[in-house]
N, C-alpha and C positions, 0 to 999 in steps of 0.2 A: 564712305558716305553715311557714316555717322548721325548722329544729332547733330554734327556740327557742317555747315555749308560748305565749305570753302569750297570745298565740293565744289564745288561746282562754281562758282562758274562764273561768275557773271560777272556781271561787267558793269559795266557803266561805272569804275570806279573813279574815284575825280579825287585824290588825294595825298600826299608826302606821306613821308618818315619823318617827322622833324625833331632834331636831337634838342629835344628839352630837359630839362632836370628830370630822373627820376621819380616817385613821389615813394618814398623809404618809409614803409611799413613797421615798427618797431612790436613788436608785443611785450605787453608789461611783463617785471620780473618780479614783483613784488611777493608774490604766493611764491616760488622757487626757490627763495632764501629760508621760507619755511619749512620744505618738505623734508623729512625725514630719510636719515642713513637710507633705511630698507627702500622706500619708492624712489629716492635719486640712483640705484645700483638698480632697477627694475626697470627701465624701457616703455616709454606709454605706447601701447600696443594700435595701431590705427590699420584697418580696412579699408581699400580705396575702392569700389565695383567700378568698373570699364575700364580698359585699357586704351581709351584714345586719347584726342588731345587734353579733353578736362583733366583726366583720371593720370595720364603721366605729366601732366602740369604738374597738380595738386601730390601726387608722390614726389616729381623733383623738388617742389619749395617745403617739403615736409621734411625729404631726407639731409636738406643741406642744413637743418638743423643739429645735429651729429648724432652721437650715441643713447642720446635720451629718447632718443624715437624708435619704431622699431614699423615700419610699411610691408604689406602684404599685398599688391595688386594683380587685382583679380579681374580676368575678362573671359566671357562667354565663348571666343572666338578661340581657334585652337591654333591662330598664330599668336595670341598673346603682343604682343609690340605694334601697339596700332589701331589691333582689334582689324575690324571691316575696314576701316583706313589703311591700312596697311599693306594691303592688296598681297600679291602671291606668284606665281610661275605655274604656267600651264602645263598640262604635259605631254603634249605631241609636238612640242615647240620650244617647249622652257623657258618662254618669253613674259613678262610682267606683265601683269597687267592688275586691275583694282579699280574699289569699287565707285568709279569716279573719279575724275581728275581734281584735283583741288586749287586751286590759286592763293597766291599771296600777294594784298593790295598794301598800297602803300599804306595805308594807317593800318595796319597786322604792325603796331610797334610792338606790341608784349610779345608776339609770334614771333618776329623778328629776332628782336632782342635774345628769346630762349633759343632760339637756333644760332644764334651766335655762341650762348654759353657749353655749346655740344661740344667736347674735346674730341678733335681732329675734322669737324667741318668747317669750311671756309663758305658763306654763302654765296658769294659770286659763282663758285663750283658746284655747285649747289641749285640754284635757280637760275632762271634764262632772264636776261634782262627785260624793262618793262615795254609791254608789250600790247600793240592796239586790238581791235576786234572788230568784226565786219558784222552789223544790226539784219537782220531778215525776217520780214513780216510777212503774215499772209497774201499780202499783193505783191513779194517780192526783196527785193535788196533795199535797204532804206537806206542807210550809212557807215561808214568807218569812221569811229571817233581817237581822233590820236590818241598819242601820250601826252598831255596837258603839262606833265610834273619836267620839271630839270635835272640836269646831275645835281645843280647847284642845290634845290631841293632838297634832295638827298642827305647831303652832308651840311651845308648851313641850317635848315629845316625849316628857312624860309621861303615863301611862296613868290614865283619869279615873277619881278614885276612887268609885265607884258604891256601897260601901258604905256609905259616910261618908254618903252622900245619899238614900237609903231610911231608911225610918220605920221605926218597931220591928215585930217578927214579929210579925203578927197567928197566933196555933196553927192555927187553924182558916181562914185564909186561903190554899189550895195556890199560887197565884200568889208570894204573901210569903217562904213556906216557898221555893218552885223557887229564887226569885231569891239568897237570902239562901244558900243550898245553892252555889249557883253561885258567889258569890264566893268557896267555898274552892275551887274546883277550877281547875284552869290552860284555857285557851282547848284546845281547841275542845269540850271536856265542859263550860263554862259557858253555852256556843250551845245544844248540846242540849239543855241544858233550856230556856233562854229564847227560840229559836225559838218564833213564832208560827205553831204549827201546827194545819194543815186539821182540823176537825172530821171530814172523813169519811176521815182518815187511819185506819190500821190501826194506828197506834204506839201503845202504851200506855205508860203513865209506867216500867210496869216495864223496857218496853223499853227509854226511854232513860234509866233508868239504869244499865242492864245495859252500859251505854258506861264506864263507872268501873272497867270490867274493863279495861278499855286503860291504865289509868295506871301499873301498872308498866312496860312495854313504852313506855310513852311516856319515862317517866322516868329508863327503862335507855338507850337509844337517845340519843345524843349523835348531831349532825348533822354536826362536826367534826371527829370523832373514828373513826381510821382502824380501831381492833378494832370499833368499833359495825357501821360497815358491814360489815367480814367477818361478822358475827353474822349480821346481820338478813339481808343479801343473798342465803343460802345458802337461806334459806323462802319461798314467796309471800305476801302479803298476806292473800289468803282462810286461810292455815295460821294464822298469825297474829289476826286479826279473831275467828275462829268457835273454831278449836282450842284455841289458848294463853288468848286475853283472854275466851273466850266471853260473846260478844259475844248476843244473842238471833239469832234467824234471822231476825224481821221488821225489829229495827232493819240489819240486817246490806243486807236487801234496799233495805229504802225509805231509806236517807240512805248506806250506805255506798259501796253500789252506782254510784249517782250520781254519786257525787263521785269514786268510784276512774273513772269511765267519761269524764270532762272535765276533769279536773286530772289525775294518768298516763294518762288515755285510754286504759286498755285493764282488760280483766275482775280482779277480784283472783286467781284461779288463775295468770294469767296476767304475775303484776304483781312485782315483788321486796319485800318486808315494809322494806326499807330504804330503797326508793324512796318509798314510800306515804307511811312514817313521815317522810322528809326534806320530802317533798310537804305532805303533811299540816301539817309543821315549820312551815315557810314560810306557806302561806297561813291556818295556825290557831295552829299553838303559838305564835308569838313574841311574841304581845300579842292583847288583846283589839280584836275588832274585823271581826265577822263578816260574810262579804260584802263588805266595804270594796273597793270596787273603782271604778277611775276607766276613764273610755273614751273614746278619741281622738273630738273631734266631727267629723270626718273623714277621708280617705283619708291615714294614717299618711305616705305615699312626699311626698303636697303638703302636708301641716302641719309633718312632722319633719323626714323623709330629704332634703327637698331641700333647704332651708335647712341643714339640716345640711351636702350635699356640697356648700354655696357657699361655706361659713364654711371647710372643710378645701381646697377649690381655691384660694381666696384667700390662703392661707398661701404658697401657690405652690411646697410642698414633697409635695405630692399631688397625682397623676392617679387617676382613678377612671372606669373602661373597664367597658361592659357589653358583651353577646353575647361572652365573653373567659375560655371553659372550655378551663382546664386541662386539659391530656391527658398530662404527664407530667413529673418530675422529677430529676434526676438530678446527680450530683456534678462539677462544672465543673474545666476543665484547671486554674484556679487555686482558694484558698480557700473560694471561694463555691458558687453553685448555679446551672443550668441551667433554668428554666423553660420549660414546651413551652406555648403556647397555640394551640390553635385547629388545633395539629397541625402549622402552619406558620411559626407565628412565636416565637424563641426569645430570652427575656428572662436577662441576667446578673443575678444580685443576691449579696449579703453574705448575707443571713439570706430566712427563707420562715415565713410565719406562716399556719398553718392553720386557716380560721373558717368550715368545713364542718361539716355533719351528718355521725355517724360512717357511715351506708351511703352515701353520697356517698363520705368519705375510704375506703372500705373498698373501694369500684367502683378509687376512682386508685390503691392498694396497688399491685398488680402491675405498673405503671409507674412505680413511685416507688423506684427500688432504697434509694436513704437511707432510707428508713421500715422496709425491711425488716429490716434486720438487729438492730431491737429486738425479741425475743425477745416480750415482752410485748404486741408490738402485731400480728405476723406470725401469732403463734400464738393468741391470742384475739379477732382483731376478727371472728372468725365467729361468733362470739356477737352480734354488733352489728346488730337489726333496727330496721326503722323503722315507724309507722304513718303509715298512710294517713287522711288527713280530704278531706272535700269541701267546698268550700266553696258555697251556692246564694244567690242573691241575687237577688229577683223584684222588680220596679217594676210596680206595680199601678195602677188607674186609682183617685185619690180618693174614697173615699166622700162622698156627698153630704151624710152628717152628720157633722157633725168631733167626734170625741168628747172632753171637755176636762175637765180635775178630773185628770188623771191621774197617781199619784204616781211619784217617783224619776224619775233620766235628768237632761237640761237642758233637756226641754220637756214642755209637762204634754198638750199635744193630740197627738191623730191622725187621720191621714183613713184607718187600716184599715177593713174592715168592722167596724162596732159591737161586734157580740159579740165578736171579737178583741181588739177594741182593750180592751173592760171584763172580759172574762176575763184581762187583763194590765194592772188597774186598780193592782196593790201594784209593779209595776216594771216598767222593758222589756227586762229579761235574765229569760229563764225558762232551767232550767238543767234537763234531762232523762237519768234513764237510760235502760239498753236496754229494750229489750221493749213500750214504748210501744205502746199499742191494739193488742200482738198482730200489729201488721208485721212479717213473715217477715224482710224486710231489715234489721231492726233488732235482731236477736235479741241480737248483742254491738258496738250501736253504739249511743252515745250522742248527745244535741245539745244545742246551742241555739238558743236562737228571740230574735232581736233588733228591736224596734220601732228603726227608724231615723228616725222623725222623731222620735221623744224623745233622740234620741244625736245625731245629726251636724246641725249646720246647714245644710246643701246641701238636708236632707229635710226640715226642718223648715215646718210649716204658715205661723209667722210669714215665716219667712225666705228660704221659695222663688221669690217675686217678684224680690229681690234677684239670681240667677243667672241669670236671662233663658233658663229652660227650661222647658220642659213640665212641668207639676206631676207630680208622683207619689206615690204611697202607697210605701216602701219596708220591707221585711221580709226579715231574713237568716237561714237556716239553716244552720249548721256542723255537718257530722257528724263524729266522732271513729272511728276503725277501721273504716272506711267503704270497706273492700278493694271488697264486692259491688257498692255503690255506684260508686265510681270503675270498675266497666267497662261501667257505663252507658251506652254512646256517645250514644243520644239526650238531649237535654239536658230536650228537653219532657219524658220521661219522668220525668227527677232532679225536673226540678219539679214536677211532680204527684205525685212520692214527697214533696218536700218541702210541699205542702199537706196532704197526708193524714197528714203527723206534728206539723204546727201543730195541724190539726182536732183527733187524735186527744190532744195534749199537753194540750190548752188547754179538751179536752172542750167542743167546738161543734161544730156541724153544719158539712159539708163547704161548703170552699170554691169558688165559683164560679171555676173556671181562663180564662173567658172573659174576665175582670177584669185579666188580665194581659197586661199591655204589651211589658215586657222581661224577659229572664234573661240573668244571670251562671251559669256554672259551672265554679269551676275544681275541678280533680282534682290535689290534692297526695300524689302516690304515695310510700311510705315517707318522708313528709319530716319526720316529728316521731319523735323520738328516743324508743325504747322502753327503758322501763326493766324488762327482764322478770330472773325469778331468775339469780343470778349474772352480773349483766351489768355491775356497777360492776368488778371484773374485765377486763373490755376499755376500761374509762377511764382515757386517759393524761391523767400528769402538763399542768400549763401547758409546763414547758423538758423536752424532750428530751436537747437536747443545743444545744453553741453555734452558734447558726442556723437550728434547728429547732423552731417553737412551735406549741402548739393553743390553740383557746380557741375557747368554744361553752358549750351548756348540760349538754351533755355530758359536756366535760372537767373533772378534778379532784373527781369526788363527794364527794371526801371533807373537802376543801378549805373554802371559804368557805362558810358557812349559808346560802344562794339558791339558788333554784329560777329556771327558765324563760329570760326576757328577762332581769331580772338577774343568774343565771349567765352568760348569753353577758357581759353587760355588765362585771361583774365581771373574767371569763376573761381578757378584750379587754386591759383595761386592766391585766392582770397578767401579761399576755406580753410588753407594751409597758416591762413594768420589769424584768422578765427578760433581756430583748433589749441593753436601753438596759445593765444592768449587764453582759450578756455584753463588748459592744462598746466596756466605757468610756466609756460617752455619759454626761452629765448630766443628770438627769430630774426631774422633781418631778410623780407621779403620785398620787394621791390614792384610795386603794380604803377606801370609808366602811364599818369591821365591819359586821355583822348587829346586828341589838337584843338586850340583853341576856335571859338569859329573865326570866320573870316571877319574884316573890318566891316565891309556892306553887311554881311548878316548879323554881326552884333549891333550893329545899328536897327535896323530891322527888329530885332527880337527886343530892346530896349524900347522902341512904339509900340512895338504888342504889347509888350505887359502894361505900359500907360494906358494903352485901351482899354487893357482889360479891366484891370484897374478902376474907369471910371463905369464900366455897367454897375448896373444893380444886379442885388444874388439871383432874380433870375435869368440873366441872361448869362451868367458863370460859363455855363456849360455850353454857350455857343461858339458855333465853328465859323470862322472868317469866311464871307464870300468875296468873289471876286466883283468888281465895278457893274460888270455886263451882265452877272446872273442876279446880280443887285436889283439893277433895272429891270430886269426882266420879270424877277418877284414882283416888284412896284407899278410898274406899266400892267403886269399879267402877258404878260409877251408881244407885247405892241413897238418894242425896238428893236 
């Protein structure tokens, strides 16, 4: 649980893979036909810091350039392949576990794609098919939102036409009407109506459609585009949501809330209106396909990262060193750069690729004189915080009745306690916000609650014979802004916080803690990147300067249309062609666009900018309101 999200979690994704061209990065060769005998037999030396996704991105698209390059990556973490992502094996148990579950949604196409190029994984083996998720607000269960996307998705990578396939309006049919309504509207205001939502939810229809308030603001807001983000950055989210799009307060509470609390992870007061809207982008705007989410069926570090750093040692143009934190950097008697590791040991290189979280790179700042004298990064990264998640992972003794029928995930049984397990009968991701049963601790932290034998095969009922271990029921909690949490020191305690937020989430009667075998609890202190107001502001560029790169999920907001894991993944591979063209290296790196928007919303977005278009400079800077808070400015709240 990195800088990078995937982590976690969430949901509300509403989008394809769709196989479109490439878009084939070339780096000029032009300086390489010049370099001389001596520096083409010399190897341009590059540094990568972190070992997660940005950091073996940015090494894999470095090293597949060949012999000319020479990768040293470096991570703080003493499993090295992963880092904190990568998670590990307990040891009263031996059982995996890590620091956070991560998902993969359908637009993860760079993500995708590089797990495709891993020799000897297959991803269908790999991840568990796409998979829905049950919504849970403070007043209770709100929704399960399907899977939206098709196979056909998938492999055509076009988006299924669902109109064409519904029968004519029935007037008098609300179901007919919701859905037919939906097809005009761009994702994530087509979910909110066609959510299957809880009878004893508090949302009424008015409320969700008080969400059609957001569509200017959707439509003004470009995810690529560098004025959007100045716009939107400068307001919170909750300014936005409730103010500008007035939004109702109950839908605001029961779906907004939620999703702003596990996808940015942190309150909307608290959130940047550009972040939300980019966040939101990603896992709703791009295509239809809510929920859509795949999830490792095990410990990421032995399905991915480590095939992965065999395939990058085997080129034999990479090492990749764990317990190997950085303490300092500085500008070498010759060209290049000085690296300090470890305090004691000092590495020469040509170039230095940074694939840290920003409170990480913000802690090495004051050691880093090269960093500092960028005006932009010296004087703003103190704007740069991070949230804290925890991650809880409890291995329980099997229930004696396996409870089976059960839908979504890759396994339909479970051995939880029964009522568990059938109060998580529509999925095994429940997806929570704060406030949950009124826990003090949870006031501004959200979670989730993962069935692990319907996700990983290690846990799974058929398949735990196979491992030659103690059977076990497994069950994961991830909280999100989870500061209180994380100074927990007793870990018994964290787990009995985390059964009394299963009970209270899943509305069952308290779990018996006797039942418990093992706990996991890792504590990841500021290590996911906050996107609060005015904070794309302290995100630098991929190239600094020649020899100096970032790349994370952090870097570049305003850049490529990704969120999470594939912003690092993205970043990674766009410092590697950065690099490659600073240094006259020949590259062939491969960064696959975002998906196009949908027809309604580029329609949509093509009236926004006529609008915008026709104010005067000062009204530049204004945020679309909706019809009703329109009026309500205009009247002074007399309608």
């Amino acid at each position: 649980m990195r800088a990078s999200r995937s982590r976690v979690l969430s949901l509300f994704a509403f989008s394809r893979i769709c196989a479109a061209d490439a878009f084939v990065v070339t780096a000029s060769t032009s300086t390489s036909s010049h370099r001389s005998i001596t520096s083409v037999l010399q190897a341009t030396k590059v540094v990568v810091v972190g070992g997660g996704w940005a950091g073996f991105s940015a090494a894999d698209a470095l090293s597949s350039i060949g012999d000319d390059i020479q990768v040293e990556l470096l991570d703080a973490s003493p499993r090295g392949s992963g880092g904190l992502a990568g998670g590990w094996r307990t040891k009263k148990l031996n059982r995996a576990v890590e620091a956070g579950l991560h998902g993969f949604w359908r637009e993860y196409r760079n993500t995708l794609a590089t797990i495709e190029r891993i020799e000897g994984i297959e991803v269908d083996k790999v991840l568990t098919p796409f998979t829905p998720s049950i919504l849970v607000s403070e007043s209770g269960r709100v929704a399960t939102a399907p899977v939206l996307g098709s196979s056909a998705d998938d492999t055509a990578g076009n988006p299924s036409d669902s109109a064409s396939s519904r029968t004519s309006v029935n007037p008098i049919d609300p179901t007919k009407i919701l859905e037919n309504l939906a097809d005009l509207l761009p994702p994530p205001l087509d979910v909110a109506l066609l959510a299957e939502y809880s009878p004893d939810s508090p949302l009424t229809l008015a409320d969700r459609v008080s969400g059609v308030g957001l569509l200017g603001a959707w439509a003004d807001f470009e995810q690529e585009d560098a004025n959007s983000w100045d716009r939107y950055d400068k307001i919170s989210a909750e300014n936005l949501f409730c103010a500008k799009a007035g939004v109702t307060p109950t839908l605001y509470r029961e779906l907004v809330t939620p999703l702003l609390h596990v996808l940015p992870m942190t309150p909307g007061y608290d959130c940047s209106a550009a972040a939300a809207l980019s966040c939101f982008h990603v896992f709703a705007l791009q295509s239809r396909g809510a929920f859509d989410v795949r999830w490792c069926r095990g410990a990421i570090s032995e399905q991915i990262f480590n095939p992965w750093a065999a395939q990058l040692k085997a080129r034999g143009n990479v090492n990749i060193r764990g317990s190997s934190k950085v303490t300092s950097m500085s500008k070498s008697n010759s060209t290049g750069y000085d690296v300090v590791v470890n305090e004691d040991e000092t590495l020469e290189c040509d170039a230095v690729v940074f694939a840290v979280g920003g409170t990480s790179l913000k802690g090495l700042l004051p050691s880093c004189p090269p960093l500092q004298k960028f005006d932009h990064i010296s004087q703003n990264f103190n704007k740069l915080r991070g949230v804290t998640c925890v991650a809880v992972r409890l291995f329980l003794k099997p229930d004696p009745v396996t409870s089976a029928g059960l839908n979504g995930g890759m396994y339909a049984s479970s051995q939880l306690p029964p009522r568990v397990a059938r109060a998580m009968q529509d999925s095994p991701v429940v997806v929570c916000g704060p406030r949950v049963g009124g826990l003090k601790l949870l006031a501004e932290t959200g979670f989730c609650i993962y069935d692990l034998q319907r996700l990983h095969d290690e846990f799974s009922v058929d398949k735990q014979k196979d491992y030659d271990k103690e059977p076990v029921a497994a069950v994961e909690v991830d909280f999100f802004r989870a500061d209180a949490i994380a100074n927990i020191d007793n870990d018994e305690e964290v787990a009995q916080l985390a059964l009394r937020a299963i009970a209270a989430a899943l509305d069952v009667d308290d779990i018996d803690p006797s039942i418990v075998l093992d706990i996991s609890v890792v504590r990841a202190r500021d290590a996911v990147s906050h996107f609060c107001v005015d904070s794309a502001s302290a995100c630098p560029d991929v190239n600094l300067e020649k020899g100096i790169y970032m790349c994370g999920d952090w870097i570049d907001r305003k850049g490529h249309a990704s969120w999470s894991t594939e912003k690092a993944v993205v970043t990674g591979r766009q410092a590697a062609t950065a690099l490659a063209n600073d240094f006259g290296l020949q590259a062939n790196i491969e960064v696959i666009p975002a998906s196009q928007d949908t027809a309604q919303l580029s329609a949509l977005r093509q009236a926004a900018r006529t609008a915008r278009g026709l104010l005067s400079p000062l009204g530049k800077d204004m945020i679309p309101l909706s019809p009703w808070t329109m009026a309500l400015q205009i009247t002074g709240g007399r309608v």
